[in-house]
N, C-alpha and C positions, 0 to 999 in steps of 0.2 A: 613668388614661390615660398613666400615665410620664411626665408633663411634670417642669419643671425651674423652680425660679423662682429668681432672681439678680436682685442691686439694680444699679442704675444713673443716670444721673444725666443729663437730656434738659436742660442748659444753655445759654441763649444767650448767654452772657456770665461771665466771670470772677466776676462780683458774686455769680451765682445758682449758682455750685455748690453744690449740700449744700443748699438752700435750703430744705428741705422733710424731711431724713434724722432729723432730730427728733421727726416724725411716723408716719415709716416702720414701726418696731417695732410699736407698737399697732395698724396696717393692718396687716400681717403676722399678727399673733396673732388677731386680729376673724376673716380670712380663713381660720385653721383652719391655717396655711403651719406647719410644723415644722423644716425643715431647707430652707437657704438653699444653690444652688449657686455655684461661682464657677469660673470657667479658672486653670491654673497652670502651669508649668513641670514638663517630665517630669524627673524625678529620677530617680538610679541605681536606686532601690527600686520601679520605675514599672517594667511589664512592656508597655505596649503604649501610644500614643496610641488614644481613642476612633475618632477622623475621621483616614481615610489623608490628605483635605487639610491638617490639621495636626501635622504630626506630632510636635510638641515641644511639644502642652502637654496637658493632661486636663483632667478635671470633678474637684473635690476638692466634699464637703459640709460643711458646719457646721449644729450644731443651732441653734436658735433662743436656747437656751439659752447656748451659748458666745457666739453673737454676744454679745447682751445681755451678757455679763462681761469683752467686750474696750475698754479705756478710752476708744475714739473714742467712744462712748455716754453716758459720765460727762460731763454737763453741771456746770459746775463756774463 
């Protein structure tokens, strides 16, 4: 169906950010999810905004793979 999945964080409060993003990856991979979207910033190398209403920023992907080996994941 072309959907799009990206994380995000439904917090009421300063205490509960992230409160649950330790759990995120294994829901993500259970779900079959491959490649995570996120919005970015259009760059000189960016040929278009997706949405005429935004027009400075795009859809960038990450695999599931890279997430996982970016260091906010290393619990430590």
């Amino acid at each position: 169906m072309n959907g799009r999945f990206t994380l995000s964080d439904d917090s009421h409060g300063v205490e509960q950010v992230g409160l649950n993003y330790t759990r995120v990856l294994d829901a993500i991979r259970r779900a079959g999810i491959n490649d995570i979207e996120y919005l970015d910033s259009i760059g000189s190398s960016d040929s278009q905004a997706l949405d005429e209403r935004f027009q400075r920023v795009c859809w960038r992907t990450v695999s599931l793979n890279q997430l996982e080996s970016h260091g906010f994941w290393k619990v430590g």
